[in-house]
C-alpha positions as CSV (number, residue, x, y, z in Angstrom):
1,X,-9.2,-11.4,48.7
2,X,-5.9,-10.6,48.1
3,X,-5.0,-7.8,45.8
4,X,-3.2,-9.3,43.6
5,X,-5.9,-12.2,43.3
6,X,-8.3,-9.3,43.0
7,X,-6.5,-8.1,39.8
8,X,-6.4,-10.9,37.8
9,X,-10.3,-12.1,39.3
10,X,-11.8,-8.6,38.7
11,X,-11.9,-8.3,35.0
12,X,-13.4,-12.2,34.7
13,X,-15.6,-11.2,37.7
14,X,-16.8,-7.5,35.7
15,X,-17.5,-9.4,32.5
16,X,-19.4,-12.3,34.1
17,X,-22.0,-9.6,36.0
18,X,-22.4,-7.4,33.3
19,X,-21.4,-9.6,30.2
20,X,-25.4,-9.0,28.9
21,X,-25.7,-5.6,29.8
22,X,-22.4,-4.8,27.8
23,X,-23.8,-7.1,24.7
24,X,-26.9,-5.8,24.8
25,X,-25.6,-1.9,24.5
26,X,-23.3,-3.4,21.7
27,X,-26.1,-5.2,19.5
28,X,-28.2,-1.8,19.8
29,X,-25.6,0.4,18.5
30,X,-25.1,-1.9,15.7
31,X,-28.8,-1.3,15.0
32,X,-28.6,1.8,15.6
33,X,-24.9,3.0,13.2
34,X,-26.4,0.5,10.5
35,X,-23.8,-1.5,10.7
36,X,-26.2,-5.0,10.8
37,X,-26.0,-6.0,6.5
38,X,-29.8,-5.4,5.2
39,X,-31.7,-8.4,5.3
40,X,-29.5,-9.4,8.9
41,X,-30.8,-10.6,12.1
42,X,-30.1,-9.3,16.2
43,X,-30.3,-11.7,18.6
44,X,-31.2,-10.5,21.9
45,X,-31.8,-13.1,24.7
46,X,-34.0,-12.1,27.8
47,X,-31.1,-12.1,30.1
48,X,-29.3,-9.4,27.6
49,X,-32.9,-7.6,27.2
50,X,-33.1,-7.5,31.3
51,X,-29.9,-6.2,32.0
52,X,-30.1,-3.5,29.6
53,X,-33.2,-2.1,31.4
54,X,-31.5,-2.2,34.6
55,X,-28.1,-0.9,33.1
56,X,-30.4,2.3,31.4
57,X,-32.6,2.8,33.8
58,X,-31.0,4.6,35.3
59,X,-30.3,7.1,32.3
60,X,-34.0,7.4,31.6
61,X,-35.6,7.6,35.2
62,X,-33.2,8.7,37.4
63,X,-35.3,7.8,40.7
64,X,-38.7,6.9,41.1
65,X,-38.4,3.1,39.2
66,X,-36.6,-0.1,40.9
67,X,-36.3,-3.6,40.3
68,X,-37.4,-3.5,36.9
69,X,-37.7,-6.8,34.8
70,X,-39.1,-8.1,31.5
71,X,-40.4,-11.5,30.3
72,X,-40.7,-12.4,27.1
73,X,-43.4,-14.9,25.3
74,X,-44.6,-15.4,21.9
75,X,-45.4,-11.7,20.3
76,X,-45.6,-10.4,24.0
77,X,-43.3,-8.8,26.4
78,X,-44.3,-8.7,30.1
79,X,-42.9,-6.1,32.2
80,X,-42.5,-5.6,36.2
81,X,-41.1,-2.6,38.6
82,X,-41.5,-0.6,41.6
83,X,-42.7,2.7,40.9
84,X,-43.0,5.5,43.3
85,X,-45.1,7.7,41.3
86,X,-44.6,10.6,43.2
87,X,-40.7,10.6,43.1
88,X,-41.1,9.2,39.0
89,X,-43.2,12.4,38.6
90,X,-40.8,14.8,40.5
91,X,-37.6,13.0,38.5
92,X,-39.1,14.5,35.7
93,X,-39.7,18.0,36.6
94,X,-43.8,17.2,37.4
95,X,-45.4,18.0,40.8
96,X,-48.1,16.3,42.2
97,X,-51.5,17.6,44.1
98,X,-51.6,17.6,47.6
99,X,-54.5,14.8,47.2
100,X,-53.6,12.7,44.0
101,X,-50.2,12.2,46.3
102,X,-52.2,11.1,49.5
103,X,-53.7,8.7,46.8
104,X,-50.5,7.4,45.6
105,X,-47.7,7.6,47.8
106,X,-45.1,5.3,48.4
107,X,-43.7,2.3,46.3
108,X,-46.1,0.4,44.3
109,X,-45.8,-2.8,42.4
110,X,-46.6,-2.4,38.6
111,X,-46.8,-5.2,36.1
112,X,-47.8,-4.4,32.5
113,X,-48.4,-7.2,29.8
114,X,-48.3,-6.1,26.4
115,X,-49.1,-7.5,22.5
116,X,-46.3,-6.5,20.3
117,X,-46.8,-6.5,16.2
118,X,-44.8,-5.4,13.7
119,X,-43.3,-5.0,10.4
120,X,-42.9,-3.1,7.4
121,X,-40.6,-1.2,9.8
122,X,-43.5,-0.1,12.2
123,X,-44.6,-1.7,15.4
124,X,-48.0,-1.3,17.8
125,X,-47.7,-1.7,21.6
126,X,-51.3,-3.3,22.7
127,X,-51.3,-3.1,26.7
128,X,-53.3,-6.2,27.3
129,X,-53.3,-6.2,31.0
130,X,-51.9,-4.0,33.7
131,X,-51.7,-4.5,37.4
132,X,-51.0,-2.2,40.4
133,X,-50.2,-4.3,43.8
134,X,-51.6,-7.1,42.8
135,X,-54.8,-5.8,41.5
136,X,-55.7,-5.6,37.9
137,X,-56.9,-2.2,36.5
138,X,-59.0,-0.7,33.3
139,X,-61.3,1.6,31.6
140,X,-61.1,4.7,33.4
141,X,-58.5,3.8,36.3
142,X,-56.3,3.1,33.5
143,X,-56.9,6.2,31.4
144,X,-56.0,8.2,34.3
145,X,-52.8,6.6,35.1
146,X,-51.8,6.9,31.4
147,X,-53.0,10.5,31.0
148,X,-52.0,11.3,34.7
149,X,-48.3,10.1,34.6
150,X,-47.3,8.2,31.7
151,X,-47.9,10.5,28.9
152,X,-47.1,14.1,30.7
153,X,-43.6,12.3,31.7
154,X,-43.2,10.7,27.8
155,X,-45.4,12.5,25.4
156,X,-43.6,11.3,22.8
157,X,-45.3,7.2,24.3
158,X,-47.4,5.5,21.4
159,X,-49.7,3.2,23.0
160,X,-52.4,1.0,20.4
161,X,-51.1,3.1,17.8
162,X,-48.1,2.3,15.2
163,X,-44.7,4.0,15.4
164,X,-41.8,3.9,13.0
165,X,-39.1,1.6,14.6
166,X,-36.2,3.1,12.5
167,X,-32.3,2.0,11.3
168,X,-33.7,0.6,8.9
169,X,-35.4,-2.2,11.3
170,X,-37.9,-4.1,9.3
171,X,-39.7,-5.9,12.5
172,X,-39.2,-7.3,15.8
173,X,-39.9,-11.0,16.6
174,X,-40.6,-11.4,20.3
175,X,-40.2,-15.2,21.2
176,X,-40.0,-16.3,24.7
177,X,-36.3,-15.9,25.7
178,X,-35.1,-13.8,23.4
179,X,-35.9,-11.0,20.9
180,X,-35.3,-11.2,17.1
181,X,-34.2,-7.7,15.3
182,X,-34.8,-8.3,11.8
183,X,-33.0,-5.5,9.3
184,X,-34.8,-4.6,6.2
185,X,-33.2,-5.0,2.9
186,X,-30.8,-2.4,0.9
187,X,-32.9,0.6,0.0
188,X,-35.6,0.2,2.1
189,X,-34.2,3.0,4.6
190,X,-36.7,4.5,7.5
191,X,-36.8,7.3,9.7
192,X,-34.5,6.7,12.9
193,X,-36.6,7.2,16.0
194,X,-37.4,3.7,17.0
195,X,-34.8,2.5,20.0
């Protein structure tokens, strides 16, 4: 392409592949200054939702996590990556044994289904169903992996337990496509951990 066409194609071409990425960061600061009026609603399609993973990602996890995507169904989020526990661990500052790495090496697929319910401006995460290449884990497998990688690496992770969802966020509506943000009304202010 020639430069020039380059130019006036690039900014069309910029907002086009990251157009939901860039809304979705927009809509969650809005949430996050207060600026949605009490008693507002945030729209925030799957597309937007999916990009903004892959756009922060990269903030949160610097290696170790690839290809990650979300679908999104009545009051329940689906979510898939690669995850190279071993690298996801060291990213973070955590080594691994000599024999829990011969275990787990390498890239493995993950999928994780999960129950969301909120409101009153708190919200429970109910992992329903969680899958590593292909086969479905529980019970003890599961406590490990959670106790083993997820909660050493976020200890701050509330899983089957309610957490505060803060600015003033007064429950999320998970439909499939899209995720509703509803804002509480005047006065009804609440801690601001939540996004």
């Amino acid at each position: 392409m020639r430069p020039y066409l380059w130019a006036a194609a690039a900014p069309v071409l910029l907002a086009a592949a990251g157009g939901g990425y860039l809304s979705a960061r927009d809509k969650i600061a809005a949430i996050q200054q207060e600026r949605v009026p009490p008693g507002g609603e945030v729209r925030l399609s799957e597309r937007e939702v999916n990009e903004y993973v892959r756009g922060e990602i990269p903030n949160v996890v610097p290696e170790g996590v690839r290809n990650a995507r979300v679908t999104l169904a009545k009051d329940r989020a689906s979510g898939y990556a690669l995850v190279d526990f071993v690298k996801l661990r060291r990213a973070k500052g955590r080594e691994t044994g000599w024999l829990l790495r011969q275990l787990i090496d390498g890239e493995r697929a993950v999928h994780v289904r999960a129950r969301i319910v909120s409101g009153g401006g708190r919200a429970t995460v109910f992992v329903e169903r969680v899958e590593l290449d292909g086969m479905e884990i529980g019970g003890a497998t599961l406590d490990f992996l959670v106790d083993a990688f997820l909660l050493p690496l976020y200890p701050e992770a509330k899983i089957g337990r309610p957490f505060e969802l803060g600015y003033n966020v007064e429950r999320l509506d998970v439909r499939p496509n899209e995720v509703r943000v509803h804002i509480g009304s005047a006065g009804t202010a609440r801690a601001t951990p939540g996004f």
